[in-house]
N, C-alpha and C positions, 0 to 999 in steps of 0.2 A: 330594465336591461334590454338591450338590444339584441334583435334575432341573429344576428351575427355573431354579438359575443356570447351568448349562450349556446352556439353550435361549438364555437374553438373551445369552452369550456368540458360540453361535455365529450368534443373529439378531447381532450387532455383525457377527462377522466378514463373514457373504454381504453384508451392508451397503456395508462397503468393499470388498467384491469388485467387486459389481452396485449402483453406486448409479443414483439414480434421475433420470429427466430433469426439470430443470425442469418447473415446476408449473403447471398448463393455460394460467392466465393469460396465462405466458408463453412456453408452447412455440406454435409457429403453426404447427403441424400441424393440417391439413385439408383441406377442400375451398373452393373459394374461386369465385363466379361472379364474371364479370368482365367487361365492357363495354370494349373495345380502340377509339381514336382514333386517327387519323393526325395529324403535325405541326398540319394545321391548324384541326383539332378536329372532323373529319368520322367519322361512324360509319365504322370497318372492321368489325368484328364479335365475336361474344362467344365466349367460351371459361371451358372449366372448367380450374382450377387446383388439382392437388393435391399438396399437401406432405405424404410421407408419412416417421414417426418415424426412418426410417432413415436419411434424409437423399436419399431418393430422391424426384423429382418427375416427375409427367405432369402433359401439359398435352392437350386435344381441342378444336379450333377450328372453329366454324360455317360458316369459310372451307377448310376442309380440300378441300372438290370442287367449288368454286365457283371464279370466276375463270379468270385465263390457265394457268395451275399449279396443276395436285391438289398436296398434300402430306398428308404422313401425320402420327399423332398425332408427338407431342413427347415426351421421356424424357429426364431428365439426371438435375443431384443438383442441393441445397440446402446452402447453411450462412449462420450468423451470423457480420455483419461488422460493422464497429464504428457504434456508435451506435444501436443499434436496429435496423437495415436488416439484409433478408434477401436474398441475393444467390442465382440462380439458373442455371444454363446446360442446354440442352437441343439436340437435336439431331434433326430430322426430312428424311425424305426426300422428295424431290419425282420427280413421276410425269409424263415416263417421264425412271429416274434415269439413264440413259445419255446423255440430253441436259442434263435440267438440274441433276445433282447433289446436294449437300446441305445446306439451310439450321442457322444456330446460330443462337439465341436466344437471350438474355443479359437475364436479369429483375433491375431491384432495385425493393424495394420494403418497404413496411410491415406487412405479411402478421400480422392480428389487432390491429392496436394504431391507434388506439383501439379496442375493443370489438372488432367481428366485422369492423367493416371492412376494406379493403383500398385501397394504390395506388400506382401505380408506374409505371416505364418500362421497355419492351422496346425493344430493340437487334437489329435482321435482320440476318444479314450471311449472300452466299450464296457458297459454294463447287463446284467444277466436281467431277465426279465422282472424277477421282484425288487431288483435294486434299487435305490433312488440315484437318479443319473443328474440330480443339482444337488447330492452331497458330494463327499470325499471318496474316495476309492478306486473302483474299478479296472480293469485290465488296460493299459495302455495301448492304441492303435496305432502309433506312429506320429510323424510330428513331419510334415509338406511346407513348401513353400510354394507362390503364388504371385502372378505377376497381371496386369492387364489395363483392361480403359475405360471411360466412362460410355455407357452405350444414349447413342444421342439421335435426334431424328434431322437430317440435314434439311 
């Protein structure tokens, strides 16, 4: 066999081993700024959004040491759900976490499409410290909406 054709053979093979993620267009991996509303359409504040290839996300909020409750950054996962929307949950703690536990965060949204934009809705929901905040339950925090762009290096 020829050292050419055993090279396209075994680029075939890692091919199907390791194939490759969808194509930028449509993978919505990045960074994302993001202007957050309350139900009724009042600034809450902005945060960065980052979906990263792994399917892991952080999230950093301008409201993190502001207000009645610190909270810390955000960290969950990501994935595609049907229709184009990208579905997200994360999980941050609030200070001080023996009294007020730990908030979930539950994004869906359009994350890239159109263009670099972005928007969508977040879901608060807050949990008492012994809870488990990736089952069912706990106190509802409100429910924002969220608009912005892809952050890019020109």
């Amino acid at each position: 066999m020829s050292r050419k054709l055993l090279f396209l053979a075994l680029l075939a093979v890692c091919a199907s081993l390791f194939p490759q993620r969808a194509v930028a267009s449509n993978d919505p991996s990045g960074s994302f700024l993001v202007t957050i509303t309350d139900s009724t359409g009042a600034f809450a504040s902005r945060s960065v959004i980052t979906l990263n290839n792994n399917n892991t996300v952080a999230v950093i909020d301008s409201g993190q040491e502001g207000g009645p409750v610190s909270f810390s950054s955000q960290l969950g996962t990501w994935k595609h759900a049907p229709g184009g929307v990208v579905k997200a949950r994360t999980l941050d703690f609030s200070f001080p976490f023996g009294t007020n536990g730990t908030a979930r965060v539950d994004y869906t949204f359009n994350a890239g499409v159109p263009g670099d934009q972005v928007q969508g809705t977040i879901v608060l929901t807050f949990f008492p410290p012994n809870a488990d905040p990736l089952g069912g339950g706990g106190a509802p925090g409100g429910t924002f909406h969220f608009s912005g762009k892809r952050i890019t290096v020109p």
